[in-house]
N, C-alpha and C positions, 0 to 999 in steps of 0.2 A: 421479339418477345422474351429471351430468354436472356437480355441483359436485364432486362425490365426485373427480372425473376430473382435475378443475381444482388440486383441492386435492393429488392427488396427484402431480400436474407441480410446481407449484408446490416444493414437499417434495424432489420429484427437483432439481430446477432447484437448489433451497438448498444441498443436499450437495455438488452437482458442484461450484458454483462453491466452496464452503468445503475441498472435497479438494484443488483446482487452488491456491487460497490456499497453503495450508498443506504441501503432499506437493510440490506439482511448478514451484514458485518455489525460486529458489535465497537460501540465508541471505545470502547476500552481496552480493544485489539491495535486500532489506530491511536491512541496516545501512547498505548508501549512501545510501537514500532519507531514514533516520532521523537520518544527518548534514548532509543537507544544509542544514536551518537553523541548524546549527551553525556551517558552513564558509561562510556568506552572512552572518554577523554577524563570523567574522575577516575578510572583503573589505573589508565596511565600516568595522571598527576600520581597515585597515591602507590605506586612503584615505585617513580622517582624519588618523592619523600621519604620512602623506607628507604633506600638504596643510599640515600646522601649521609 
């Protein structure tokens, strides 16, 4: 019974955290985070171009 129990935390535990992902992050916290290696390779072009 008490894997049963385990297994059913578990399961709860999956969705919460997959509802909080997806329902209650805002879109515009994930397109920042998604540019950021974007916007950290124009830093470094545009170091090298001052530097040359």
């Amino acid at each position: 019974m008490s894997s049963g129990l385990w297994t059913a935390f578990a399961m709860l535990a999956f969705v919460v955290i997959t509802l909080w992902v997806f329902l209650f992050k805002k879109k515009e916290d994930f397109d920042e985070q998604a540019h950021l290696p974007l916007d950290e390779e124009d830093k470094q072009e545009n170091r090298k171009e001052k530097s040359s």
